[in-house]
C-alpha positions as CSV (number, residue, x, y, z in Angstrom):
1,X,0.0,0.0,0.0
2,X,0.9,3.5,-1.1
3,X,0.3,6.7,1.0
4,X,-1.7,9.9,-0.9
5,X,1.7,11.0,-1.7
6,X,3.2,7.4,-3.2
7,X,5.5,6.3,-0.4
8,X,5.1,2.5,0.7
9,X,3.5,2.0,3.6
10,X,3.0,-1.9,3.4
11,X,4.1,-5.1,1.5
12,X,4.0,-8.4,1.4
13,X,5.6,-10.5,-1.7
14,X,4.3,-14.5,-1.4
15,X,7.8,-16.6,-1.7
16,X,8.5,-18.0,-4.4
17,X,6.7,-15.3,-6.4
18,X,8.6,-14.0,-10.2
19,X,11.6,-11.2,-9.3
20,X,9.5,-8.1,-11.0
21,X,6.2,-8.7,-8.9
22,X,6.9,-6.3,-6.4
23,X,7.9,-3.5,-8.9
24,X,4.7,-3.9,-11.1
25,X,2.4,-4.2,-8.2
26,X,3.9,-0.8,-7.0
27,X,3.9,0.7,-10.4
28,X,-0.1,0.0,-10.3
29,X,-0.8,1.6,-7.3
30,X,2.1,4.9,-8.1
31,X,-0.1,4.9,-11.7
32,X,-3.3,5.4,-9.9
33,X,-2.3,8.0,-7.6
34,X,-0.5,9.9,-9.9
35,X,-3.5,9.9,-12.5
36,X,-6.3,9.8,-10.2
37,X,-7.7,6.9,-11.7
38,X,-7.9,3.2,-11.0
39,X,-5.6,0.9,-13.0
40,X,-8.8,-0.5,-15.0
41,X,-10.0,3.1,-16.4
42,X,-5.6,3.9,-16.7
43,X,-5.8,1.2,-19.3
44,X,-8.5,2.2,-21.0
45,X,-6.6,6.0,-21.1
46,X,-3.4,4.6,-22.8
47,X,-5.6,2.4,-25.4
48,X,-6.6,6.5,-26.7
49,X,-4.1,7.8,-26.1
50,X,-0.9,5.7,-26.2
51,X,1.6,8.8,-27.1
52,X,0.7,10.3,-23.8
53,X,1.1,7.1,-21.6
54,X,4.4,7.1,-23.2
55,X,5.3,10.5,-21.9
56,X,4.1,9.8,-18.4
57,X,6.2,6.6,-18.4
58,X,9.5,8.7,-19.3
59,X,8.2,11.5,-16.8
60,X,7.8,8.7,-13.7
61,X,10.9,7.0,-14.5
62,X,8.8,4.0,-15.8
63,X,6.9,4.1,-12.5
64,X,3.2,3.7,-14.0
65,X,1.7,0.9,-15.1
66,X,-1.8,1.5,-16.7
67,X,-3.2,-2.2,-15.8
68,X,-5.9,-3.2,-13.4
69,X,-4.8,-3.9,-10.5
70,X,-4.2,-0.5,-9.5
71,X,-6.9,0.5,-6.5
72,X,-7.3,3.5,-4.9
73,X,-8.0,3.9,-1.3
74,X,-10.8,5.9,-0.4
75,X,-12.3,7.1,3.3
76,X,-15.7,7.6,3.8
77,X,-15.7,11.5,2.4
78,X,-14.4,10.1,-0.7
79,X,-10.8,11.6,-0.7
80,X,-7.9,9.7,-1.8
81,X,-5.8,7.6,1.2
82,X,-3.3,5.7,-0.7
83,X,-3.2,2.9,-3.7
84,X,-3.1,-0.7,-3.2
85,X,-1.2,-2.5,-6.2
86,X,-1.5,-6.2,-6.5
87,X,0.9,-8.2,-9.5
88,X,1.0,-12.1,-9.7
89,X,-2.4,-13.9,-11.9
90,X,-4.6,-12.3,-14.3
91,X,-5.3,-8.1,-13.6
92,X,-8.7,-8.9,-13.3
93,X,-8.1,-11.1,-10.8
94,X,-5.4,-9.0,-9.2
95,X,-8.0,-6.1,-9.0
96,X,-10.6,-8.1,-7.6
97,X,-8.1,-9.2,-4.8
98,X,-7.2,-5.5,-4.1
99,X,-10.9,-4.5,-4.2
100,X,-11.6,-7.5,-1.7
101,X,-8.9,-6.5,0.6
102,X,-9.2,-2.7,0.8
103,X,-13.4,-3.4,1.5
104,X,-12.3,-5.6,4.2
105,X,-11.1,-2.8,5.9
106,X,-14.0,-1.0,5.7
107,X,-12.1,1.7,3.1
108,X,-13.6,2.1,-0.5
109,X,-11.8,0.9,-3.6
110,X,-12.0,2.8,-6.8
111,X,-10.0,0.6,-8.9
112,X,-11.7,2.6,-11.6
């Protein structure tokens, strides 16, 4: 989990798990917080407009990755708390694992 201003605050990487996990799951979460936008809608954004997601990948140092997955956190006025970023199966199934996780909690997820 990512703060509002994209520091980690938690992790957890399953043994066992491929070398880039960590870095992808983070990228999800750093993408939504820095666009405002879940990884899901992110992905939909770079399918338009694929010049632009290349710019934002050269101006975060390759930080963003515009793939569900990405979640953000909200509280119960609505405003952004930090990004959850899950890597490791399909991103639908990495979302829905976010989404599940962050409701636990009894935050909102806009994964968007």
């Amino acid at each position: 989990m990512l703060d509002p201003g994209g520091h980690l605050l938690a992790f957890k990487r399953e043994d066992g798990s491929g070398i880039l996990r960590p870095q992808i799951a983070q990228a999800k979460a750093w993408g939504a917080l820095g666009m405002g936008l879940g990884g899901r809608a992110l992905a939909g954004c770079a399918v338009e407009a694929p010049a632009f997601f290349s710019a934002l990948t050269d101006i975060s140092d390759g930080r963003i990755a515009p793939v569900a997955g990405g979640v953000l956190v909200r509280d119960g006025d609505g405003h952004v708390i930090g990004a959850v970023g899950i890597s490791g199966d399909h991103p639908d199934n990495d979302e829905a694992c976010a989404v599940y996780g962050i409701e636990r909690t009894g935050l909102i997820a806009d994964g968007g």
